[in-house]
MOPAC internal coordinates of N, CA, C and O (Angstrom, degrees):
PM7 1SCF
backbone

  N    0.0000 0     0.00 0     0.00 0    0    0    0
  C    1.4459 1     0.00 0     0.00 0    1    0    0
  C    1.5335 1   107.84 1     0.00 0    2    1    0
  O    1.2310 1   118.32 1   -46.93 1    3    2    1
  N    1.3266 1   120.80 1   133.07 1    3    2    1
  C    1.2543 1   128.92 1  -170.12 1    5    3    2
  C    1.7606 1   107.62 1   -77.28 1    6    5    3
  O    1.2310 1   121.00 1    -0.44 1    7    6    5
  N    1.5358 1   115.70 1   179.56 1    7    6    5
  C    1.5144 1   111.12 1   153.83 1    9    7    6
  C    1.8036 1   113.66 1   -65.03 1   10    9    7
  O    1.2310 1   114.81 1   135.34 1   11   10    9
  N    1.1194 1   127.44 1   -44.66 1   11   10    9
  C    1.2188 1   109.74 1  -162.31 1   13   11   10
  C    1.8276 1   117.31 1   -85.71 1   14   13   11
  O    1.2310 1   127.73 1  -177.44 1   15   14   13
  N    1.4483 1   102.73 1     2.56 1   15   14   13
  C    1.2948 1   120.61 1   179.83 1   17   15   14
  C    1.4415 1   114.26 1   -90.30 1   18   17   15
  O    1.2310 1   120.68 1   145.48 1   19   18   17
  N    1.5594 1   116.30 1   -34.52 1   19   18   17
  C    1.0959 1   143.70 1   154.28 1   21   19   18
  C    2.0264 1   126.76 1   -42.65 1   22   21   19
  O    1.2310 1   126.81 1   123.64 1   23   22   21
  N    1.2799 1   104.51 1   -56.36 1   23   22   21
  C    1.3034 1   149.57 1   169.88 1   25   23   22
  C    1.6533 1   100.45 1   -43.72 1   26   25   23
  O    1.2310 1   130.09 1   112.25 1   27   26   25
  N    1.5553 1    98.14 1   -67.75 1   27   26   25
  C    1.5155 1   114.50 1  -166.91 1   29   27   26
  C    2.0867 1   100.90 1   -67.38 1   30   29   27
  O    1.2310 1   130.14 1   128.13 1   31   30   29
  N    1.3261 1    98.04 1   -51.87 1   31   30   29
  C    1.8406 1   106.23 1  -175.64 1   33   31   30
  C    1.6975 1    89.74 1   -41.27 1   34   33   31
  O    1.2310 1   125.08 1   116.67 1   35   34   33
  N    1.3425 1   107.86 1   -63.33 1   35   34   33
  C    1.8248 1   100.53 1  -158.68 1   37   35   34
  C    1.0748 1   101.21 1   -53.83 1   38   37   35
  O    1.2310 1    99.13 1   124.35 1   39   38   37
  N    1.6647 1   155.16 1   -55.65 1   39   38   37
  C    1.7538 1   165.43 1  -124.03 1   41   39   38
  C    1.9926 1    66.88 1  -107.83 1   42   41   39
  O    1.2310 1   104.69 1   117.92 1   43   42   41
  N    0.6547 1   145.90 1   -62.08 1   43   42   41
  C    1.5309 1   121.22 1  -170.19 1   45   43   42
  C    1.0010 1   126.48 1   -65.75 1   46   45   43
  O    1.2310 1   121.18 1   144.04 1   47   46   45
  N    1.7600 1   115.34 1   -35.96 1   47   46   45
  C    1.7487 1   132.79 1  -174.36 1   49   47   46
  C    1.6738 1    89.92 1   -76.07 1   50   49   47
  O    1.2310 1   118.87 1   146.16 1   51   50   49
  N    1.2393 1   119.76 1   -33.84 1   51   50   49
  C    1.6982 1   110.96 1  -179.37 1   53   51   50
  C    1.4972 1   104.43 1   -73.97 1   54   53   51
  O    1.2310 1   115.04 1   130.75 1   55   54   53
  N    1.3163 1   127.00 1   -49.25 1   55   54   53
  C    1.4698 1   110.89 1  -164.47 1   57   55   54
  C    1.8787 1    98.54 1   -84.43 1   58   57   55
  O    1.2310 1   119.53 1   174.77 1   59   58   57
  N    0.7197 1   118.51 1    -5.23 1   59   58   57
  C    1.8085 1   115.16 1   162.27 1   61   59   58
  C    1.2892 1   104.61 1   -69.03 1   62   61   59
  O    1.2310 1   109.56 1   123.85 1   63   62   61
  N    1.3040 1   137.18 1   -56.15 1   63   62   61
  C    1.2706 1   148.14 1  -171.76 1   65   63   62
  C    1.1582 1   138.16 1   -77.36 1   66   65   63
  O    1.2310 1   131.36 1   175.85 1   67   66   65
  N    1.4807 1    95.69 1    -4.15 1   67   66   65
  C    1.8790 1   124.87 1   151.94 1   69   67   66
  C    1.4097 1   132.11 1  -129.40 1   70   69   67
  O    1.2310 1   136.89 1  -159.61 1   71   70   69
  N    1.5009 1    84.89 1    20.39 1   71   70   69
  C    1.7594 1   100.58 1   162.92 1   73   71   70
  C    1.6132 1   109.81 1    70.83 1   74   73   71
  O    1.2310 1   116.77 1  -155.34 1   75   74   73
  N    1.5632 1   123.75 1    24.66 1   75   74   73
  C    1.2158 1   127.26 1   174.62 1   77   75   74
  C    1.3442 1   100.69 1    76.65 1   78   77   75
  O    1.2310 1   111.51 1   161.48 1   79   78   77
  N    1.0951 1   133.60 1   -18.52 1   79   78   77
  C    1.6737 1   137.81 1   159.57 1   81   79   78
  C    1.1785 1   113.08 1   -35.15 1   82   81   79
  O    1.2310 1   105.84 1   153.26 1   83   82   81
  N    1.5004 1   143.87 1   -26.74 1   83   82   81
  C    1.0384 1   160.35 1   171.38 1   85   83   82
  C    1.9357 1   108.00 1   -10.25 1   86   85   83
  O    1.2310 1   127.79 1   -78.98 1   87   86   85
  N    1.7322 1   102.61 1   101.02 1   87   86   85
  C    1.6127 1   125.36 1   179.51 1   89   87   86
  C    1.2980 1   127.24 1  -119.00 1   90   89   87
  O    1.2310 1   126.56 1  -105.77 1   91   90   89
  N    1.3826 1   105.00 1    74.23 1   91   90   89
  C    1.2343 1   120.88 1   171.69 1   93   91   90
  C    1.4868 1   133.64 1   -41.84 1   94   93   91
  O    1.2310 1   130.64 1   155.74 1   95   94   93
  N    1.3753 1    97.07 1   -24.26 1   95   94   93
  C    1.6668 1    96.81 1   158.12 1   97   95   94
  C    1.6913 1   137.99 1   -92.33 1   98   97   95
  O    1.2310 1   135.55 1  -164.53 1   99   98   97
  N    1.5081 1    87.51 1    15.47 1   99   98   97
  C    1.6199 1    99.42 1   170.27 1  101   99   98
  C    1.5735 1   109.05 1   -88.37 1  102  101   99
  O    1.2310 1   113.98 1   -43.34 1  103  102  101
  N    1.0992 1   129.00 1   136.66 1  103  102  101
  C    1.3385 1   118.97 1  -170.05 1  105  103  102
  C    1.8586 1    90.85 1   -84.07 1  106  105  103
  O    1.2310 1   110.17 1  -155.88 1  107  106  105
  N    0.8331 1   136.06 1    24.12 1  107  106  105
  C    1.6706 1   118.89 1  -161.39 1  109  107  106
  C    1.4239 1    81.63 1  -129.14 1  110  109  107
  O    1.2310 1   108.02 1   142.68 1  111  110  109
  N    1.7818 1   139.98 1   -37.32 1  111  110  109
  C    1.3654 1   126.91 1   156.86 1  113  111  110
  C    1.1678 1   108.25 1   -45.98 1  114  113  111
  O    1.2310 1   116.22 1    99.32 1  115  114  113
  N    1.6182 1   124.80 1   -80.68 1  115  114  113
  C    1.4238 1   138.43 1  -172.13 1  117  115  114
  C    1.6640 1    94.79 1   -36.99 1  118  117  115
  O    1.2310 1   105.88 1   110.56 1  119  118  117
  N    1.3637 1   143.80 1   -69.44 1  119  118  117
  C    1.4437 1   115.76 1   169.80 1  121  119  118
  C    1.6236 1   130.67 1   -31.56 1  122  121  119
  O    1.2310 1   129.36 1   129.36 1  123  122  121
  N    1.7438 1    99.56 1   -50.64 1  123  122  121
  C    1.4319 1    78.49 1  -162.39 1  125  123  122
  C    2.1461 1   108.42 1   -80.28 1  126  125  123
  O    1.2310 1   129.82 1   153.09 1  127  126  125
  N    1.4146 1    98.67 1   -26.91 1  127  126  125
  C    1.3122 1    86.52 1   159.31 1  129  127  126
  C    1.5091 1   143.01 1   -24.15 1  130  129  127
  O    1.2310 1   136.01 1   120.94 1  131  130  129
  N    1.6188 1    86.61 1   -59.06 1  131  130  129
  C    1.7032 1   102.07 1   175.95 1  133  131  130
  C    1.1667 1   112.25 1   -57.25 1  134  133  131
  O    1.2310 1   117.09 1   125.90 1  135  134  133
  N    1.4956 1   123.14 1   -54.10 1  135  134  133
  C    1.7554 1   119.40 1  -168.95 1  137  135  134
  C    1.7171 1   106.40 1   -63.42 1  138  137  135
  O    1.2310 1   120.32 1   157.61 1  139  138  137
  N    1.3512 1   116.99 1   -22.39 1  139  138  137
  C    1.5604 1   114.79 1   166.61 1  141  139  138
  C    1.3528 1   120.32 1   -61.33 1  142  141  139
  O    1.2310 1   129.07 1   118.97 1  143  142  141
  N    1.2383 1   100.13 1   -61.03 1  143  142  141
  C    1.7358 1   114.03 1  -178.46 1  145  143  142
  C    1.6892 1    96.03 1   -53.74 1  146  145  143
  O    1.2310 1   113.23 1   141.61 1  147  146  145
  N    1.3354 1   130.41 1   -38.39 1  147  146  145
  C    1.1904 1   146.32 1  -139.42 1  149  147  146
  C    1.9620 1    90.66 1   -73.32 1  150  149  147
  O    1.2310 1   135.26 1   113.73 1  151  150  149
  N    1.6479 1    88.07 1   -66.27 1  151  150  149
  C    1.6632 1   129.15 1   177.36 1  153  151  150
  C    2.0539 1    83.49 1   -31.35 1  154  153  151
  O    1.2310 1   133.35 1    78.40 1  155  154  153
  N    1.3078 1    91.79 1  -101.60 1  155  154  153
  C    2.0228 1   115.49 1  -174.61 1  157  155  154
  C    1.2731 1    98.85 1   -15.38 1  158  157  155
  O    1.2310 1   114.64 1   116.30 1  159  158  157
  N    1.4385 1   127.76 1   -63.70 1  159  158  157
  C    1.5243 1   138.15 1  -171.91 1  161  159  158
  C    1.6476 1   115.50 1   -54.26 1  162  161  159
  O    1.2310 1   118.99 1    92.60 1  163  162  161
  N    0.9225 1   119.53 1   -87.40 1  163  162  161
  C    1.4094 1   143.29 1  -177.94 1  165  163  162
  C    1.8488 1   111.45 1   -46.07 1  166  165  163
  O    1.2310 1   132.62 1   107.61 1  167  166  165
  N    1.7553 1    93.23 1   -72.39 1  167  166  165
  C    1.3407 1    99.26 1  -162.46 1  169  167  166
  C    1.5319 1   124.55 1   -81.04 1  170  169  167
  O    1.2310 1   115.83 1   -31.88 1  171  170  169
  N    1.4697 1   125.52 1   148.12 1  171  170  169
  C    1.3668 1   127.93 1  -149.64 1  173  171  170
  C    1.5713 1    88.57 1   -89.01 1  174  173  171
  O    1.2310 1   122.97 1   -24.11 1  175  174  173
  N    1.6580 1   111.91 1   155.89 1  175  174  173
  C    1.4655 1   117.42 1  -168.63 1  177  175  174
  C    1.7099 1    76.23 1  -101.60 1  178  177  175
  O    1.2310 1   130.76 1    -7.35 1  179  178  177
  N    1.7795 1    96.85 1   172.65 1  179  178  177
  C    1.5795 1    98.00 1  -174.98 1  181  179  178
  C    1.3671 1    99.20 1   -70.20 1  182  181  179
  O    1.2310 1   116.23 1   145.96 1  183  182  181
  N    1.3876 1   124.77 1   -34.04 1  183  182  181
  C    1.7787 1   113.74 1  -153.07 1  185  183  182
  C    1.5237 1   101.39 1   -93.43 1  186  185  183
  O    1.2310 1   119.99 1  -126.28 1  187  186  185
  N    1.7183 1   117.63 1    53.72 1  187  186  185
  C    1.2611 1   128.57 1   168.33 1  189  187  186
  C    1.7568 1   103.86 1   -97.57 1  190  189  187
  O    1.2310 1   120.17 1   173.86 1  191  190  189
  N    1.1669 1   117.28 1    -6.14 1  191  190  189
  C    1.5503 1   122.47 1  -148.44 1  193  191  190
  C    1.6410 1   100.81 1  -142.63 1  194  193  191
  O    1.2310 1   119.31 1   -45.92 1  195  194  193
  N    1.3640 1   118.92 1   134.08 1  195  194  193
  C    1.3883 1   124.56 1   176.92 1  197  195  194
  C    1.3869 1   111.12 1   -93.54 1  198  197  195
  O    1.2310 1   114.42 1   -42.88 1  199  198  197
  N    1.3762 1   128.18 1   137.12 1  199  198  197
  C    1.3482 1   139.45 1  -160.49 1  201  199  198
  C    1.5506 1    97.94 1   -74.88 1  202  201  199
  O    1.2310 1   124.81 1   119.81 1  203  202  201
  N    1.2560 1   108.37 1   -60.19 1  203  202  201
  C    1.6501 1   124.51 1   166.50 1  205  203  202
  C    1.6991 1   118.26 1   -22.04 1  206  205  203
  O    1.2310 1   127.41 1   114.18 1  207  206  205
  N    1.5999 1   103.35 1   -65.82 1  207  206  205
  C    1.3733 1   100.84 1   178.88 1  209  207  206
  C    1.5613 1   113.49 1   -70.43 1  210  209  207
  O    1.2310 1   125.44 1   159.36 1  211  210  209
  N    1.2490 1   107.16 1   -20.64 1  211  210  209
  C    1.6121 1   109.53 1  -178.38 1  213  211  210
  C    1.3988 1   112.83 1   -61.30 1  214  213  211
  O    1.2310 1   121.02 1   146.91 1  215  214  213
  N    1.2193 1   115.66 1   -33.09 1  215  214  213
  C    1.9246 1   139.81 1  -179.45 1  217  215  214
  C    1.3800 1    94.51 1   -78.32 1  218  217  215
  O    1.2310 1   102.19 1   125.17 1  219  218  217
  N    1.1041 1   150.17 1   -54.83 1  219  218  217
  C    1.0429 1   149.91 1  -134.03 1  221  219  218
  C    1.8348 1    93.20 1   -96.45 1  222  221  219
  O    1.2310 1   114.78 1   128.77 1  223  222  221
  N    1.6083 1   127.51 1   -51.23 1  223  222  221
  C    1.3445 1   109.68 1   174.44 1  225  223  222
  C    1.0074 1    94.99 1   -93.25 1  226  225  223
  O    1.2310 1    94.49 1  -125.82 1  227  226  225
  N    1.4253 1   161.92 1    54.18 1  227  226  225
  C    1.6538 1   133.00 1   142.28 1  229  227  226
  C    1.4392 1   108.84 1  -135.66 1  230  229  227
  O    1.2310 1   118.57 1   171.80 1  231  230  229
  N    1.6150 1   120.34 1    -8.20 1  231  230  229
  C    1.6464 1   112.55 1   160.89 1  233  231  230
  C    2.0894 1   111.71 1  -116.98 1  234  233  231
  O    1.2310 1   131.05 1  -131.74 1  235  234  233
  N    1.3887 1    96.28 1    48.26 1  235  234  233
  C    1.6050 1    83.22 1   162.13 1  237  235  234
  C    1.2498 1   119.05 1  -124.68 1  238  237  235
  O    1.2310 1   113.70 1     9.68 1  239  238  237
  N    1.5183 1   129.52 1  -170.32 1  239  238  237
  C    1.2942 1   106.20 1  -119.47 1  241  239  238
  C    1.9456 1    74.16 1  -118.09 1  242  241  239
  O    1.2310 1   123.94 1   -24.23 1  243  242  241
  N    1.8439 1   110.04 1   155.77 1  243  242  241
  C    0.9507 1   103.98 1   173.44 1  245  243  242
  C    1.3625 1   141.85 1   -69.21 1  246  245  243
  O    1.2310 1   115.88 1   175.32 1  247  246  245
  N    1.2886 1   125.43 1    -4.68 1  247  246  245
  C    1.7057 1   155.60 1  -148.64 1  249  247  246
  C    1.6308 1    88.65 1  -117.65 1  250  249  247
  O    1.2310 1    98.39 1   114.07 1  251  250  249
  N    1.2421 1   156.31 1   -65.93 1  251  250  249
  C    1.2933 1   175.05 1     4.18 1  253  251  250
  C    1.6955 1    77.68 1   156.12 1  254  253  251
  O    1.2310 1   123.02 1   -71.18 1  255  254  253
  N    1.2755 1   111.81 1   108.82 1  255  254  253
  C    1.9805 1   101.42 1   130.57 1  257  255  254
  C    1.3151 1   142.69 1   -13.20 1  258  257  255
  O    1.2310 1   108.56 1   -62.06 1  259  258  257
  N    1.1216 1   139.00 1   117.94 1  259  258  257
  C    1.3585 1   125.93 1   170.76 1  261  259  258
  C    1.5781 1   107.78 1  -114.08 1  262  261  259
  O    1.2310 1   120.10 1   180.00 1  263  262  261

């Protein structure tokens, strides 16, 4: 899923979640909007990262080669 595909889910997950009521001239929408769009944009989804490699640097052994 791209950024702007991302972008669009949150502006949808918000107007689902206020019943299409959706008031952009409340500054307390326009906040929580932003921290969504904010969320989609910025922050990494979990399945950016393999569980495997995650095991692999944080349970091996200290004596072990690297």
């Amino acid at each position: 899923m791209n950024t702007r595909e991302r972008i669009i889910k949150a502006i949808k997950k918000f107007n689902v979640q206020n019943n299409n009521q959706v008031n952009l001239a409340s500054e307390a929408a326009v906040l929580e909007l932003a921290e969504l769009v904010h969320g989609a944009v910025l922050k990494q989804s979990p399945e950016t990262y393999n569980e495997q490699q995650l095991y692999l640097f944080t349970n091996n052994a200290t004596d072990e080669h690297k």
